[in-house]
Structure formats: structure tokens, C-alpha cells
N, C-alpha and C positions, 0 to 999 in steps of 0.2 A: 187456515193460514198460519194460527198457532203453531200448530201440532205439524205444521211442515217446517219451519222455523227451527223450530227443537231441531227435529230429526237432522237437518243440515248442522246444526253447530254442534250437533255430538258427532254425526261424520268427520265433520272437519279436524275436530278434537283429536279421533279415534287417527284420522289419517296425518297429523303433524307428530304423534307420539310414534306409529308404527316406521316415518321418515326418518325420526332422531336416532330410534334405536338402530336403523340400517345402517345410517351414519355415522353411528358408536361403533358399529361391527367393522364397515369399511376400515373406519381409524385405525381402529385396533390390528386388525389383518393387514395394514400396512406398516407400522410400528413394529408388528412383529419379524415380518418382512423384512424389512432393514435390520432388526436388531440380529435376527437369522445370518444375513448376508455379510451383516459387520465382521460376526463371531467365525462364519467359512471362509471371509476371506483371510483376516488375522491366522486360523488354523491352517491355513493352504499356504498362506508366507514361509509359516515354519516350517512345516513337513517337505515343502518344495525348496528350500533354501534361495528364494527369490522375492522378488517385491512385488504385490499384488494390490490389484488397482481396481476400486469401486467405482464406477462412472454414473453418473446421475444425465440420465438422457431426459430432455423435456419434446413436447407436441413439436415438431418441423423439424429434428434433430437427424432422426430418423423416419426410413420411409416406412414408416405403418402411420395407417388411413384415421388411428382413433385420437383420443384425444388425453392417453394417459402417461403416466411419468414411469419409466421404465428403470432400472439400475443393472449394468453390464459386470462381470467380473474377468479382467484381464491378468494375464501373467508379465512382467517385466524382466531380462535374463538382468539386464545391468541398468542401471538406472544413470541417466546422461547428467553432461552437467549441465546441460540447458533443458528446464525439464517442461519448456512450451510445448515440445512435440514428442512423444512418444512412440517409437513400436514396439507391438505387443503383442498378445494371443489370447482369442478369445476363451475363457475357461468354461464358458457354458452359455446360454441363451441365454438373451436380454430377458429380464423377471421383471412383469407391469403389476404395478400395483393396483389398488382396485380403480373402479372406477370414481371419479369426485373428490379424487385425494390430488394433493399436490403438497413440492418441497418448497416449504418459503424462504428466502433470504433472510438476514437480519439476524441479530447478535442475542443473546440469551442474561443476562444480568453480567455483563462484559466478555461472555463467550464467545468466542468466532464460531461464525457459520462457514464452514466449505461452499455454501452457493453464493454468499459474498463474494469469493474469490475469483481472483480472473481463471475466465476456462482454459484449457488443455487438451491441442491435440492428440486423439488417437489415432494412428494408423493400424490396421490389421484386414488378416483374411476373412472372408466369408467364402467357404470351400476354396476355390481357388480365385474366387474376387477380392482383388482392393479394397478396403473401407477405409475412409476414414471421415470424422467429424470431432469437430470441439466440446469438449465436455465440462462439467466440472468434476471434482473427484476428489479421492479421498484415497491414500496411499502407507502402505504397509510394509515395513521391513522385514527381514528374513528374520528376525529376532521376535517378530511379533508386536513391535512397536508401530504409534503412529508416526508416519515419515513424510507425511503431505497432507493437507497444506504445512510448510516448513514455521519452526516454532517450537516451545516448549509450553504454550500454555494449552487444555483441552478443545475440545469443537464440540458443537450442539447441533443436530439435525430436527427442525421443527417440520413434523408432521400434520398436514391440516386436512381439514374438509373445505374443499372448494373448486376453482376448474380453472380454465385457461383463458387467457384474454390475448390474444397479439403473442401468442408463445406467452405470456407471462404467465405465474403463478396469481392468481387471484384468491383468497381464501373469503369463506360465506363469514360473516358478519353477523353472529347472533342482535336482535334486539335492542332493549333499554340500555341491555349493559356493555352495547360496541365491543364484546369479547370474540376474539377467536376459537373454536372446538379444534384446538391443537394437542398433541401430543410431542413430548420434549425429550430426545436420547442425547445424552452427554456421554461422550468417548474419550477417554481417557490417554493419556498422551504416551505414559510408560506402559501399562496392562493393555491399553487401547481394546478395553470392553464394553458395552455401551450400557446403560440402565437408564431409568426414563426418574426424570428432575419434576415433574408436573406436578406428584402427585399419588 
């Protein structure tokens, strides 16, 4: 009964370590992900001489059946002066991030989060279908600057492990020390490049 004992609490062991480091990996391939995404759309602003727009789609936003947090890249010709509702074009397919990741809301050591903010229709084609849904988002001038949310101070996109609860962002909760396994990109308001502040 010993020696079955053991054997179970080193499995256990072996199987919480091999779940963390997936979870390291997920993070990180999502982290990358966006900081990817930041850097092509910024680059696409300029070469396109237009405003390009990161949308952060969460679970019921759109119709796919799973349960992950998606980021769209749209083109803007002129940007309105009412910027509730947008049309736009899609510049590529919705890109999901992994599975068990999600974007949190909430400010960074007085940083705005872009999921703070009130969301923003998008209108656009899907071949020759209508789209549209409320997003939140993250917008770039033809100069490469960031241009949305409106403001002179930078934004922080926090990165976590965790899933969906009621459409919300839920992130997992390590332990003793109530921490979240988050990763932290800070985008710059003038360069609007993103690097991660965590760490």
C-alpha cells in the first residue's frame, strides 16, 4: 500500500510539472503572438498609408464553436470622427491564440488596458458577407503611431493562463501566493512597439 502511495505522488508530481511547463509554452506563444501582430500591424499602417486596427474578439463574439480568444487585423481608409462604429477590411484571418490563454482587463501600475475600454463596432466583408461585431481594439496611425484607445499615455496588454467563464476572461490562480501566470506587453504610445514589463 506503501509502495502504491509513492508511485501516485510521484505521478502526480511528474504530471503538475509536465501541465506548468505547457502552460509556460501556451503563454509564451501567445505573448508572442500579439507582440507579432502589434509589430505587422504598426508596419502595415505605414506602408499602407492608413489606419490599422487590432481587434481582440473573445468566446460568443464570433461564431466558432471553441472557446479561444482570437485577434483580427483590419484596414481603416479614413478614420470617422465618431469612432463607435467602424468600416473596415479584413487584412487577414482571425489568428487564436492558444488554448487556456486569455486577455485580462485591468490597468498595469497606472497603465491602461485596451480591454478596459468600451468596445467598438466593426463592420466588414467575409467574401461577399456582412460582418459585423463589437470589439475592443487597439488602433494605429499611418505614421505608425498608437492612435486608439485616444490618449497620450502607453497601454499594457496582460496575457494569462486561464479560460472563459460567461464570455468573461477568468485567469487560473496559482496557490499560497493568489499570483496570476501572466505575461505583461507595454506598447508605446509614440514608437507604439510593444516589450514585455514582467520580467
Amino acid at each position: 500500500m506503501v509502495a502504491v502511495m509513492a508511485v501516485i505522488v510521484v505521478l502526480t508530481g511528474a504530471g503538475i510539472q509536465v501541465l506548468d511547463k505547457t502552460n509556460l509554452k501556451a503563454r509564451k506563444a501567445a505573448t508572442d503572438t500579439c507582440s507579432g501582430l502589434i509589430e505587422q500591424a504598426r508596419g502595415t499602417a505605414i506602408t499602407s498609408r492608413a489606419f490599422v486596427v487590432l481587434a481582440f474578439a473573445e468566446p460568443g463574439d464570433l461564431p466558432f464553436g471553441d472557446e479561444r480568444c482570437r485577434i483580427g487585423m483590419f484596414k481603416i481608409s479614413t478614420w470617422p470622427a465618431n469612432p463607435d462604429t467602424l468600416d473596415a477590411t479584413l487584412l487577414r484571418r482571425w489568428q487564436s491564440l492558444p488554448g487556456g490563454i486569455v486577455i485580462l482587463p485591468g490597468s498595469v501600475d497606472d497603465i491602461r488596458n485596451p480591454r478596459d475600454e468600451p468596445e467598438t463596432t466593426i463592420r466588414y466583408l467575409t467574401g461577399r458577407q456582412p460582418v459585423q461585431g463589437r470589439f475592443h481594439i487597439i488602433a494605429f496611425t499611418p505614421r505608425g503611431t498608437l492612435h486608439w484607445p485616444a490618449g497620450s499615455d502607453p497601454l499594457v496588454l496582460r496575457i494569462a493562463e486561464g479560460g472563459y467563464r460567461n464570455g468573461q476572461p477568468s485567469p487560473n490562480i496559482r496557490g499560497a501566493t493568489h499570483s496570476t501566470a501572466e505575461n505583461l506587453l507595454r506598447i508605446g504610445r509614440v514608437t507604439a512597439r510593444p516589450y514585455r514589463i514582467d520580467g
